[in-house]
C-alpha positions in Angstrom: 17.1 25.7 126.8 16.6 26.9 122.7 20.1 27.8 122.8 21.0 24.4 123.7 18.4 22.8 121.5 19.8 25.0 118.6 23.7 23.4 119.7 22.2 19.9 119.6 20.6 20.5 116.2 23.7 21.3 114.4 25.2 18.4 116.1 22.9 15.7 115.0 22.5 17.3 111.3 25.6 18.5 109.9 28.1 15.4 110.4 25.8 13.7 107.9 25.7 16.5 105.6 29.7 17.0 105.6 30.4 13.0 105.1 28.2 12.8 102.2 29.7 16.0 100.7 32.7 14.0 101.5 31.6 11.3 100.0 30.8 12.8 97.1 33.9 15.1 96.4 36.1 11.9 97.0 34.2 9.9 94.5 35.6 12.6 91.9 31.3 13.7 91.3 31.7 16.9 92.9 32.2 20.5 91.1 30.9 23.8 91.7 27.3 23.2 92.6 28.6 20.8 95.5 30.1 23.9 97.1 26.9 25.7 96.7 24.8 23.2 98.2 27.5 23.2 101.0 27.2 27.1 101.6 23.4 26.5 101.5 23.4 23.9 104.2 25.7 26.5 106.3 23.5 29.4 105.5 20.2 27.1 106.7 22.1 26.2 109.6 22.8 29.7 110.7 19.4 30.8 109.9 17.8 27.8 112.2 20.5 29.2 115.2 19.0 32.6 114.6 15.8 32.0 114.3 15.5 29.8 117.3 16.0 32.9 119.8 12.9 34.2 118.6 10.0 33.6 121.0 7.6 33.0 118.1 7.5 30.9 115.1 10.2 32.3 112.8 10.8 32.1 108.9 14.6 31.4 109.4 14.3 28.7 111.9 11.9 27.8 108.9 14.6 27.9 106.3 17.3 26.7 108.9 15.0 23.2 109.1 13.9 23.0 105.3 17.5 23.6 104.0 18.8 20.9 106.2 16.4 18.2 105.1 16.4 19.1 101.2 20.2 19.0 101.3 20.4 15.9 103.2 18.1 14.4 100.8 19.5 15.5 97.7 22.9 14.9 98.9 21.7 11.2 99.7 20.1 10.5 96.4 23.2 11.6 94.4 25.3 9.4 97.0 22.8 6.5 95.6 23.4 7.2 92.0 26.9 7.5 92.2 26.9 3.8 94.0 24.7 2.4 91.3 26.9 4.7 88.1 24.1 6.9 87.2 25.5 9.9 88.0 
């Protein structure tokens, strides 16, 4: 069942992450640090995967979580600026 829990996790998180790095890169905002916030939603995401096949509470599934919901935020907030031209 933490395999499939892990599966569903990715699901529900990472098609928000890629349409506002979509988002962003089509508005013409994006640059280099967009692609690093991208590699560090991936690496999260793999982290979470592997750390939820351990049996006890682990530091990736940790990162795997925290990654995911920084970059979602961030990612969200400079979505927000761009609307309003602050960014």
């Amino acid at each position: 069942i933490r395999r499939m829990r892990a599966h569903s996790n990715f699901i529900e998180n990472t098609p928000i992450a890629l349409i506002l790095i979509a988002v962003i890169e089509l508005s013409g905002k994006g640059g280099q640090w967009l692609a690093i916030v991208g590699a560090v939603f991936m690496l999260g995401r793999v982290a979470h995967a592997i750390g939820m096949d351990s049996t006890t509470a682990s530091p990736l599934r940790m990162f795997g979580v925290l990654s995911a919901m920084l970059v979602q935020l961030g990612l969200a907030v400079v979505c927000v600026l761009i609307a309003l031209g602050q960014f």
